[in-house]
N, C-alpha and C positions, 0 to 999 in steps of 0.2 A: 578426513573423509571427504569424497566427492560427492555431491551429489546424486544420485543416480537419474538414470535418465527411460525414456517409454522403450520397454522392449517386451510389452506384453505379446500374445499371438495375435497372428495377423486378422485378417476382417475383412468380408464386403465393404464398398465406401458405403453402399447403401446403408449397411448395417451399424457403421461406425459414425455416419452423420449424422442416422432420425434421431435419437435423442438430445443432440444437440441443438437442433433447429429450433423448438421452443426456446430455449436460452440466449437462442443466436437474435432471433427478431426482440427479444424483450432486451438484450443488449443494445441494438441496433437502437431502440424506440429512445432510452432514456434519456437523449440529449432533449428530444423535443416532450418528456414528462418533466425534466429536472431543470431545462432552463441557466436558469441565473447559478445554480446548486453545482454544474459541472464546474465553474470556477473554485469550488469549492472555499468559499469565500463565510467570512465570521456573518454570524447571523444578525440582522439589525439589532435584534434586542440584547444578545449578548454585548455586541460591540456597543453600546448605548449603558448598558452596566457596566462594564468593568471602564469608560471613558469618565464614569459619575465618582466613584469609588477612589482612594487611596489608602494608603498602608498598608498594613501585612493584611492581605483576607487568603489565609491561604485554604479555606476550606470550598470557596468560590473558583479557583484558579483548578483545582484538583478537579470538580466536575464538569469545568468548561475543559480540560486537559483528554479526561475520559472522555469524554461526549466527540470533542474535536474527534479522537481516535476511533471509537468504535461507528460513528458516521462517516469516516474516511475510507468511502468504497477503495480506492487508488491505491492505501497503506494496507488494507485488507486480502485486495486482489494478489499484491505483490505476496503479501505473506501466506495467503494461499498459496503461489505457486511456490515459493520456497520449501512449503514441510508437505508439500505432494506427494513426493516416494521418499518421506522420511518416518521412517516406522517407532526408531527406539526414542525413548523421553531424551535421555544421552545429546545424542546427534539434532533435535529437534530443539533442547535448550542453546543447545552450541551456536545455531546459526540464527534460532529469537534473538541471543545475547549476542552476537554481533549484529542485528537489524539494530538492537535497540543501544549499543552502543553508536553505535553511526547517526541515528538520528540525534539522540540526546544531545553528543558533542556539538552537531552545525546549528540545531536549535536553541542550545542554549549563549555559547560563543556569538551567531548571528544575531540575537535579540537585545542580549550585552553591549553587543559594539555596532549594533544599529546598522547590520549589515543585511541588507534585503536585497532580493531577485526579483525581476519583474515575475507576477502571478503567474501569467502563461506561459512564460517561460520555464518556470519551473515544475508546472504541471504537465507540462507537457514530457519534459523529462520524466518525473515518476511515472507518465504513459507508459513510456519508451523503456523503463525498468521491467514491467508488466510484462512488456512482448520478449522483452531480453529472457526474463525467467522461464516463460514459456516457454522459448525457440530451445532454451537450457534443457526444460522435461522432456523433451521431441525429442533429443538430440541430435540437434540442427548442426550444433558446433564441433561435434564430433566426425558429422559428414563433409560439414564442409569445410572444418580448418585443420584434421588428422588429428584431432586431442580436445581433452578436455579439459576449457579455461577452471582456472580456480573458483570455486562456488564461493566458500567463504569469502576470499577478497571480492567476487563480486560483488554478495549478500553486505558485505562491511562499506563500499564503496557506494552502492545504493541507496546503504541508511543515509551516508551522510547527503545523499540528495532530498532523501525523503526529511531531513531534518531543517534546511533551509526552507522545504515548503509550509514546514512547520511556524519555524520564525516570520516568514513571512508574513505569515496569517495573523501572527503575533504582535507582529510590529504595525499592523493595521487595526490594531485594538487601540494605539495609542495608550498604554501600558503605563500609570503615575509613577515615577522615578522614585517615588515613596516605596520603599518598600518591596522593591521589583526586583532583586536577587530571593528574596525568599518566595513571594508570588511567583518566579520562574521555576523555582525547582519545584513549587507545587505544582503548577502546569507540568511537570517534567512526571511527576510522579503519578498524578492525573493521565497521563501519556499512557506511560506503564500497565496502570489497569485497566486502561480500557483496552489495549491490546493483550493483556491475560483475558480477558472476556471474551476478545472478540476470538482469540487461540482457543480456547477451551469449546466454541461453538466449533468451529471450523473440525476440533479433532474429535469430537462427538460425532458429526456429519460424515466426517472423513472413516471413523472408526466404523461407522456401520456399512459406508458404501463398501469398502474392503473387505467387508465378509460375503460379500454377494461375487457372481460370478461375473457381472455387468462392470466389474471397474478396469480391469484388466480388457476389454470391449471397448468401454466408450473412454478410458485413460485421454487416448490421445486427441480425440473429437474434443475434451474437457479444454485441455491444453489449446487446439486451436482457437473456441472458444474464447479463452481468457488472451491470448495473444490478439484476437479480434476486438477486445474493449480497452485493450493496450491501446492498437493503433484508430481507434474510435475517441477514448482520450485526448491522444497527440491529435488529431485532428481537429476537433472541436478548439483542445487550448491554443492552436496554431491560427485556427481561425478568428477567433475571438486576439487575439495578439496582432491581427494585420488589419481588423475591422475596427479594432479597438480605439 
């Protein structure tokens, strides 16, 4: 299945933009609320416990894993846009289970063999997934390449970006070699629920916007939207990467 893409009825700009404008400026605002947070970087105290710690703790690793996930505006955004116009449980596990393959595989592989990407660099890529997904719901790609790229391979392809930025963060825990294949897959697993948590909000939200007559209106304003803190992302991690 392909994704589907915005072909609701057409609209005033007027009418298709005011709801977005509130979203648009508190998008705009959060690099100068969040600071240090857009790197999206392990928090002192976390980073500071698990530096103290060895052996198996896998009950610690599971809610620094969840926690990572469901405070990971970036991994959230993205998968917002992914299950956007995906309506059936079906189709919506289909392309979860390949984000969450992709990520798992480079996160855990990366952390294993102590293979890290610089932070902004990699953040900046899951920007640049954010705005790809987006352009994907417009159907940008449609207008302008005659066809529709494969979703899934993208969605599968993506994970595994999103999953280096994972290890990343991971491998700046400085992680004790004690016991660090089973702490991984608890992080791994920790991952997992907090992205069913943060999926289950997202399709509660999504479930009610879609019985109003407003979604099929402001679809594609949403879409711009999230493609705007795409390339808000990328720019922040790009700048913070040349100032750095």
């Amino acid at each position: 299945m392909q994704g589907p893409c915005y072909q609701g009825p057409p609209c005033s700009p007027c009418a298709r933009w005011r709801p977005a404008i509130p979203m648009l400026l508190a998008l705009l605002t959060l690099p100068l609320l969040a600071g240090a947070a857009f790197a999206h970087a392990v928090a002192a105290g976390d980073k500071g416990y698990i530096q103290e710690i060895s052996g198996i703790n896998l009950l610690p690793f599971i809610y620094l894993g969840a926690k990572h996930m469901v405070t990971g505006y970036d991994h959230i955004l993205f998968l917002f846009g992914v299950i956007f116009f995906l309506y059936r449980m079906k189709h919506i596990g289909i392309y979860v289970s390949l984000f969450a393959l992709g990520h798992s595989t480079t996160m855990l592989l990366g952390v294993y063999f102590n293979v890290g990407i610089n932070s902004y660099v990699i953040d900046a890529i899951i920007g640049l997934s954010v705005v790809y997904k987006a352009l994907d719901n417009m159907g940008a790609f449609q207008r302008w390449l005659g066809f529709q790229p494969n979703t899934k391979i993208a969605t599968l392809i993506f994970g595994f970006f999103h999953g280096f930025g994972l290890s990343t963060k991971i491998i700046e825990y400085d992680i004790s070699p004690d016991g660090l294949v089973p702490n991984l897959l608890a992080f791994n697993v920790g991952v997992e629920i907090g992205q069913l948590l943060a999926l289950a909000a997202i399709l509660i939200v999504m479930g009610f916007w879609r019985r109003t007559d407003s979604f099929w209106r402001h679809a594609y304003a949403a879409n711009t939207v999230m493609m705007t803190a795409g390339f808000v992302l990328i720019g922040y991690q790009l700048t913070g990467l040349f100032v750095s």
